[in-house]
C-alpha positions as CSV (number, residue, x, y, z in Angstrom):
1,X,-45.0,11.2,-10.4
2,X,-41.8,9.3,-11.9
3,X,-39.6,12.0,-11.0
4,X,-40.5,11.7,-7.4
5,X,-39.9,8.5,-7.6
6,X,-36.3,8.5,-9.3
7,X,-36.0,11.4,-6.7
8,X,-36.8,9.0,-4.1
9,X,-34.8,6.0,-5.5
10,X,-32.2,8.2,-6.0
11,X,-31.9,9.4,-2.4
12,X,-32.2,6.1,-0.7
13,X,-28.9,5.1,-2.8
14,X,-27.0,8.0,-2.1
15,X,-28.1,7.5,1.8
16,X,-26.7,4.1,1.5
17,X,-23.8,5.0,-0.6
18,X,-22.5,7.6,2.0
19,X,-23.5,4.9,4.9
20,X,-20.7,2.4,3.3
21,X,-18.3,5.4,3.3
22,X,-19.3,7.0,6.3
23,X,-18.3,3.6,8.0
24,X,-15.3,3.4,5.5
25,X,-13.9,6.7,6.8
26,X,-15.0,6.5,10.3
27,X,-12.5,7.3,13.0
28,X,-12.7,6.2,16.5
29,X,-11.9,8.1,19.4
30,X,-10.3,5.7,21.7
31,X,-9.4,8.0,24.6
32,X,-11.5,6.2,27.3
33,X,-9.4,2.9,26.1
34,X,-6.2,4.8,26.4
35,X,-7.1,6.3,29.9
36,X,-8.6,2.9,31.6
37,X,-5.6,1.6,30.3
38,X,-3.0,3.9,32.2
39,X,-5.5,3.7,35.3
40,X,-4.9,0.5,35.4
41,X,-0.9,-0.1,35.3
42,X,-1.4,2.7,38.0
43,X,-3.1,0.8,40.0
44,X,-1.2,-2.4,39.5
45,X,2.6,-0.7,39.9
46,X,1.5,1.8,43.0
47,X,3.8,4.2,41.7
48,X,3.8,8.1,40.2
49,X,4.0,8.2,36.1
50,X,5.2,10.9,34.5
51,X,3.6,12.5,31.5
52,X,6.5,11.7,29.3
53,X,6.1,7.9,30.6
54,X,2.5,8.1,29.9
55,X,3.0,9.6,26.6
56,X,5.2,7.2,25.8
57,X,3.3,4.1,26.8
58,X,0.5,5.6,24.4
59,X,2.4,6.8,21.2
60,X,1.7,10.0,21.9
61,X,2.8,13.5,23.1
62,X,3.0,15.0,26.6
63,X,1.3,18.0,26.7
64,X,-1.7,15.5,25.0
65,X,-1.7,13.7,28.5
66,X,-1.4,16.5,30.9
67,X,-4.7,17.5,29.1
68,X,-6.4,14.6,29.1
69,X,-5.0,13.9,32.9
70,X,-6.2,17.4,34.0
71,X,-10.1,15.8,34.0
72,X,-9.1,12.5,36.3
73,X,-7.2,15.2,38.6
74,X,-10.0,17.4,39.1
75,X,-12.5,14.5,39.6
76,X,-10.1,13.5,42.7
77,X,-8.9,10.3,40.8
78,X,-5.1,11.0,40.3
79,X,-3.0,13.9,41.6
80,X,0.3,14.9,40.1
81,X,3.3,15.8,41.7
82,X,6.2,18.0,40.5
83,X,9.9,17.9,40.3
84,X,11.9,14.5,40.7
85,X,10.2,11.5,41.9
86,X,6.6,13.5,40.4
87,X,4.2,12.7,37.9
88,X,0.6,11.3,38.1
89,X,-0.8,8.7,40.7
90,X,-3.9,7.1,41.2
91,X,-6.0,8.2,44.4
92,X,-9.0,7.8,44.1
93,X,-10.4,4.3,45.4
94,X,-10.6,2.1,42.6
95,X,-13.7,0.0,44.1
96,X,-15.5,2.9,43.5
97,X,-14.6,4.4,40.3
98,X,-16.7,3.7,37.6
99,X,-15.8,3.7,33.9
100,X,-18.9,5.9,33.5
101,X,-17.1,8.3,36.2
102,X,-14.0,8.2,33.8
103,X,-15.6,8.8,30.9
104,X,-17.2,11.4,31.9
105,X,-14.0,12.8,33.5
106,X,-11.9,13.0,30.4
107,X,-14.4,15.0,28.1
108,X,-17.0,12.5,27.5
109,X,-15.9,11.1,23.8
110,X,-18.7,10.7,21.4
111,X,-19.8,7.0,21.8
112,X,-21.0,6.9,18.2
113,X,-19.6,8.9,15.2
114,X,-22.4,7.9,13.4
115,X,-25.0,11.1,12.3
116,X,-27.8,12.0,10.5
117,X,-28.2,13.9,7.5
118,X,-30.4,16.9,7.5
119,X,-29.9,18.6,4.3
120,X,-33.7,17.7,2.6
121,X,-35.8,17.1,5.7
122,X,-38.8,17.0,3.4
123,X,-36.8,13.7,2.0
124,X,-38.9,11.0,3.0
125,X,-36.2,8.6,2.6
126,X,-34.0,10.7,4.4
127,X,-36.6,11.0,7.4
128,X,-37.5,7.1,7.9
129,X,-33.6,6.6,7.7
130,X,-32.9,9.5,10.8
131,X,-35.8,8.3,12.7
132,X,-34.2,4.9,12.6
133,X,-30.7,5.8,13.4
134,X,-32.0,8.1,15.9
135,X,-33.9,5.2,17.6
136,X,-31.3,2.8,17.5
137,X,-28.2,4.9,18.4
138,X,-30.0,6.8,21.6
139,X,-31.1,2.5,22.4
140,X,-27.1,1.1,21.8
141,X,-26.1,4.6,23.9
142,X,-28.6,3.8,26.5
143,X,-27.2,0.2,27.4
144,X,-23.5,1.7,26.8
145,X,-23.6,4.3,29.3
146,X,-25.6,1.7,31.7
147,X,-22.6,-1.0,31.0
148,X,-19.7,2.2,32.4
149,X,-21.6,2.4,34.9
150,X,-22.0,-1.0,36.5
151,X,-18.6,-1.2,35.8
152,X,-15.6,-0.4,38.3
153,X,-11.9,0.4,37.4
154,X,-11.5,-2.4,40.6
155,X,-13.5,-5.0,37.8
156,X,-11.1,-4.5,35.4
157,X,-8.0,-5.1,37.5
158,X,-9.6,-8.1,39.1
159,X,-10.0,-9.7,35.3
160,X,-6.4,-8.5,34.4
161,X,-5.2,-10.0,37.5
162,X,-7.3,-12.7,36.3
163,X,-5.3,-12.8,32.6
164,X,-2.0,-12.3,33.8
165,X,-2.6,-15.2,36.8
166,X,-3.3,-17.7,33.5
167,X,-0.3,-16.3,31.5
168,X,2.3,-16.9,34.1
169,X,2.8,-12.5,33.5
170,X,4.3,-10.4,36.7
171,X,0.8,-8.5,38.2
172,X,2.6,-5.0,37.4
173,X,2.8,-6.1,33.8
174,X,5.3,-3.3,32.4
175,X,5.7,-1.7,28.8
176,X,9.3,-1.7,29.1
């Protein structure tokens, strides 16, 4: 009986001991960010980026955008032209785009990095802590994915209208 219970003890501070780090270490994938982001100085400045623009707006390299711009293009949101005067515009209507349809169109990144262990499932540590993870991440998921999609690419640029109306800032708001 004490060894179960040091066995016990002893997984419920290594569970919480590899939560602290987990969170630590965590990475976040911030491509919806990035994307919304471009969407929306295409929408403002009504004119073709190239990838190399693009890339450069987001610290990051080409062939990285062309990928991630290959999902928007195929769900009839941007179309890309080629040679001078080409790159990516917006047109797709942006009242009706929703950030759910975006997300969805580049991939659909993981909303939570968080996960479960499942090395000693007869743990009964490690099963009350996955049944309440599992609960509360499919709960914060639910009302996530619910938010994207009440929300349009037309909202946003209405509230950074909004921003740069207060500011004083020029509507096409440039990186340059």
């Amino acid at each position: 009986m004490p060894f179960i219970l040091i066995c016990n003890f002893s997984c419920y501070i290594l569970y919480i001991l590899l939560i602290a780090l987990f969170f630590v270490l965590m990475r976040t994938d911030n491509k919806l960010s990035r994307i919304l982001h471009v969407l929306l100085h295409m929408a403002r400045q009504n004119r073709s980026f190239t990838s190399e623009e693009i890339a450069k707006m987001l610290s990051t390299n080409p062939v990285v955008i062309r990928r991630t711009m290959t999902g928007l293009k195929q769900a009839n949101f941007v179309q890309s032209e080629k040679g001078p005067g080409g790159g990516w515009h917006l047109i797709g209507d942006i009242e009706k785009i929703t950030l759910l349809d975006i997300y969805k169109a580049v991939g659909e990144p993981t909303i939570f990095a968080i996960g479960n262990e499942r090395k000693n499932p007869e743990c009964a540590v490690e099963q009350v802590v996955n049944a309440a993870l599992d609960t509360s991440i499919q709960a914060a998921q639910a009302i996530l994915i619910q938010r994207l999609k009440e929300t349009t690419l037309a909202d946003l640029a209405r509230s950074f209208d909004q921003i740069c109306i207060e500011k004083g800032w020029d509507l096409k708001h440039s990186h340059e």
